[in-house]
Residue frames relative to the residue before (quaternion, step in Angstrom):
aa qw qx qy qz dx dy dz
X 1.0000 0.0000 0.0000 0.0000 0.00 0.00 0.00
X 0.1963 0.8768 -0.1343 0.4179 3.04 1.20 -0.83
X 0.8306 0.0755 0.1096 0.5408 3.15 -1.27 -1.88
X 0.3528 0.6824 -0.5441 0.3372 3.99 1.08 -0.05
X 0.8299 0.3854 -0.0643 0.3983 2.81 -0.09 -2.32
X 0.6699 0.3958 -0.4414 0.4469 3.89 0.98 -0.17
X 0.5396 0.6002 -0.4210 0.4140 3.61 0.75 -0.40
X 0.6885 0.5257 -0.2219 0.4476 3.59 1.24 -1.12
X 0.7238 0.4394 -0.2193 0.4847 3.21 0.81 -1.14
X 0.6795 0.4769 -0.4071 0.3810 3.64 1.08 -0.41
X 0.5514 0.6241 -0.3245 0.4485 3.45 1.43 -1.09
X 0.5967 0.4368 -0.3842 0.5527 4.19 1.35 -0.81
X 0.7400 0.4634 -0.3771 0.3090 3.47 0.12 -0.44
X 0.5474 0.5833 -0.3236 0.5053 3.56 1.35 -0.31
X 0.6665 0.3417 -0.3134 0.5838 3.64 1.10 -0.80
X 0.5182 0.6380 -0.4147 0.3904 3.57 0.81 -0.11
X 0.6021 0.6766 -0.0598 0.4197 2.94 0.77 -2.22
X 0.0498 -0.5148 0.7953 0.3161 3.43 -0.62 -2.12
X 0.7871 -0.2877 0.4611 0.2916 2.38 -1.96 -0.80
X 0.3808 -0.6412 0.5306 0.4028 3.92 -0.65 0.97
X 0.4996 -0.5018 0.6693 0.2250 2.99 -2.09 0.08
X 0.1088 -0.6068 0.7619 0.1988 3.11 -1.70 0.32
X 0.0797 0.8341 -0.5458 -0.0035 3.10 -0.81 1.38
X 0.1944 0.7801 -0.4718 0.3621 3.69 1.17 0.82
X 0.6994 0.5641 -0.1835 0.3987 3.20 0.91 -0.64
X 0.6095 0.5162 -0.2256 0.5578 3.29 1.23 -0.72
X 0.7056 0.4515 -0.2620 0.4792 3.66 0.49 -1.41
X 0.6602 0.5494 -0.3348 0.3876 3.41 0.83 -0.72
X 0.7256 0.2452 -0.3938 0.5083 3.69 0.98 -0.65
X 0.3711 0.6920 -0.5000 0.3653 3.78 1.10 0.47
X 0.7999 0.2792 -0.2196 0.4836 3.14 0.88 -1.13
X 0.5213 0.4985 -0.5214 0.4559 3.98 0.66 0.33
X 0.5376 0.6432 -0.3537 0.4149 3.58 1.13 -0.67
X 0.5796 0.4647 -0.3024 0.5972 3.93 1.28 -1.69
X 0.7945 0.3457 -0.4145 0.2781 4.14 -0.09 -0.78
X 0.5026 0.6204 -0.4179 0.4334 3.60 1.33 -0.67
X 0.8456 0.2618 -0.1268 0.4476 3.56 0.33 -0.85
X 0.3175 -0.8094 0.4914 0.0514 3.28 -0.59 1.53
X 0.2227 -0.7788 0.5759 0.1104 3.87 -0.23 0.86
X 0.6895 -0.5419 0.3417 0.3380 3.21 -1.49 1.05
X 0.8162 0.2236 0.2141 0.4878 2.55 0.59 -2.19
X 0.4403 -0.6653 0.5126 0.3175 3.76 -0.67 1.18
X 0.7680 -0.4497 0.4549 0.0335 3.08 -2.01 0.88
X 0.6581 0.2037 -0.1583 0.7074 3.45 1.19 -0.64
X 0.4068 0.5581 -0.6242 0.3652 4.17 0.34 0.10
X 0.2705 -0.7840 0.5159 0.2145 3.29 -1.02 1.28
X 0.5600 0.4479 -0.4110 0.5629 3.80 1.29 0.43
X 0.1212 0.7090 -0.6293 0.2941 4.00 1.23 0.68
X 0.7097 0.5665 -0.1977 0.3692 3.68 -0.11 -1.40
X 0.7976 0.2864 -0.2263 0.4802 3.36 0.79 -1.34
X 0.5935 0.5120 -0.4160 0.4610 3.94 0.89 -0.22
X 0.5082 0.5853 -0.4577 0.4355 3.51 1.20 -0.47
X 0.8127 0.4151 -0.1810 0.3666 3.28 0.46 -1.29
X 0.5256 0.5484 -0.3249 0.5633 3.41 1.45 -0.31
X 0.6122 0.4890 -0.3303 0.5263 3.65 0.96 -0.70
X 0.7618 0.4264 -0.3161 0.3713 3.81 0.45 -0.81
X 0.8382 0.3079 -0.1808 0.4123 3.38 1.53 -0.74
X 0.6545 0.2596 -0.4524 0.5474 3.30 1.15 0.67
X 0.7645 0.4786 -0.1497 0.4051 3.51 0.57 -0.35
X 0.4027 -0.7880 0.3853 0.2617 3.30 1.42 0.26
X 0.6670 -0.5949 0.1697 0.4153 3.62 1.22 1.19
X 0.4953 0.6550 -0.4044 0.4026 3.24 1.41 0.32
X 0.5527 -0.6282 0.3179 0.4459 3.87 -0.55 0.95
X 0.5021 -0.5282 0.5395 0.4216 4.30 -1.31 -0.27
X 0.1258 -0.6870 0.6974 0.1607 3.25 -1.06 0.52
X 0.7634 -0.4119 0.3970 0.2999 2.90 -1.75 1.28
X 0.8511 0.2071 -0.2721 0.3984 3.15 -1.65 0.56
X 0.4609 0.6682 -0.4536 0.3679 3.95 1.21 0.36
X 0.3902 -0.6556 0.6464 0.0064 3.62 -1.43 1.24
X 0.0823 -0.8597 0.4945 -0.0977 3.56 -0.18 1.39
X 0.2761 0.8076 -0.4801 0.2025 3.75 0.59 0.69
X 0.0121 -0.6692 0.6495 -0.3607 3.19 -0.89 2.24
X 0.4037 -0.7575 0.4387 0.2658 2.75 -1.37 0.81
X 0.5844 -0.5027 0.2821 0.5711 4.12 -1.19 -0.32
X 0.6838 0.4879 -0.4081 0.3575 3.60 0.45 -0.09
X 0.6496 0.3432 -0.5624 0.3793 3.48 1.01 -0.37
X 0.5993 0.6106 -0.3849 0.3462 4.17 0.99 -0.73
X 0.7444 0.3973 -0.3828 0.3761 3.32 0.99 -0.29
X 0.3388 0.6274 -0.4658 0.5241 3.66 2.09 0.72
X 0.8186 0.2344 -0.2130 0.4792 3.61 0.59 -0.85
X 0.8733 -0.0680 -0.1602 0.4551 3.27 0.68 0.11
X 0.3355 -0.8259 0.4483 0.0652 3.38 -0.12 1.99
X 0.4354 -0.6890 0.5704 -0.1021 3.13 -1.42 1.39
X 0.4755 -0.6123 0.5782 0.2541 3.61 -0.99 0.39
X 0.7945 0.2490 -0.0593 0.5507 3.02 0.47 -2.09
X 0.3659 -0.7645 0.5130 0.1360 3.80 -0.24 0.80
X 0.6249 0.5949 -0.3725 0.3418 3.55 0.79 0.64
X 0.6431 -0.5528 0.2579 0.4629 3.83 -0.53 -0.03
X 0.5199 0.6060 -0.4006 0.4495 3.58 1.37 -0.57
X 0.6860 0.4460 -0.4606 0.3439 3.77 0.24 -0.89
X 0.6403 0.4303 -0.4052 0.4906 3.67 0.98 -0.04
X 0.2604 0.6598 -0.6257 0.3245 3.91 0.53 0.09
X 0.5051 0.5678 -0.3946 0.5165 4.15 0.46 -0.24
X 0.8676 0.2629 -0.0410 0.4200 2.80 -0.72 -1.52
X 0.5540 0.4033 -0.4560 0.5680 4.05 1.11 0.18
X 0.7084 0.5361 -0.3519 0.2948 3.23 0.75 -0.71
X 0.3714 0.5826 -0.1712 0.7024 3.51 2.01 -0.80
X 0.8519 0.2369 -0.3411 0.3191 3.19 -0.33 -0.03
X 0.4848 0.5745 -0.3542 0.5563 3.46 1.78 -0.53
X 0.6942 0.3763 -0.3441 0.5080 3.74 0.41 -0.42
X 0.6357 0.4269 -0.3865 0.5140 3.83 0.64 -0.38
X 0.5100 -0.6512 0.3401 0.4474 4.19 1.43 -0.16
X 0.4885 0.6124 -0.4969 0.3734 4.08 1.24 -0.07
X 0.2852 -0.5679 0.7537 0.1674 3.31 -1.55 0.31
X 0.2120 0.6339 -0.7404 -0.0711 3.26 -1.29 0.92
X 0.0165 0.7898 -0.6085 -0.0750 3.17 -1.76 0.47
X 0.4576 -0.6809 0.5493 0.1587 3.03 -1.09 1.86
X 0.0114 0.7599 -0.6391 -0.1186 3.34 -1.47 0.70
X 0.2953 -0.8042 0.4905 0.1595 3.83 -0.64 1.13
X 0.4952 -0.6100 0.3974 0.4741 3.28 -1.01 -0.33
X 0.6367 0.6015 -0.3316 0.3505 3.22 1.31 -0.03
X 0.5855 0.6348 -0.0975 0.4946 3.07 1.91 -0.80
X 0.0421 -0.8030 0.5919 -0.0554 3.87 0.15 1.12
X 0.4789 -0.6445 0.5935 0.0553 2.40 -1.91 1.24
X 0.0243 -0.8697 0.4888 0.0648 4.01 -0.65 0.59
């Protein structure tokens, strides 16, 4: 009786169901796709986001290359990448991150003179 009710119930779940997928195949040329292509900037860098956006608006989405000199001011950085605290410290990160990736950026404020 049993093997009845499992034969039935298995035959309803296929018309339920469909047909399984094979989806191993897909993910697999997903992931040859992630090793071919080297990213600037790791995935878990919590300043990932802000080099993206620095990459799309001064650089036309192309990555920085080492040894670059970034000098902007705090209002245009706080267009591409908005802040809470509106001041030059809240970016101390993301200069720092960039000094290890080899860019120079420097914020200029209005409060902040140049001599």
């Amino acid at each position: 009786m049993i093997q009845l009710l499992q034969a039935m119930f298995s035959s309803m779940a296929e018309t339920w169901h469909g047909s399984k997928w094979v989806v191993r195949s897909p993910i697999k040329a997903q992931d040859e796709k992630s090793i071919t292509s080297a990213p600037s900037v790791k995935a878990d860098d919590p300043y990932a986001d802000d080099i993206h956006r620095l990459e799309d608006a001064l650089n036309e989405g192309r990555p920085l290359d080492n040894g670059r000199c970034i000098e902007i001011t705090l209002q245009d950085l706080l267009q591409i990448i908005p802040r809470k605290r509106r001041r030059i410290d809240a970016y101390r990160g993301l200069v720092g991150r960039l000094n290890k990736m080899g860019v120079t950026l420097t914020i200029n404020s209005q409060k902040s003179r140049k001599l």
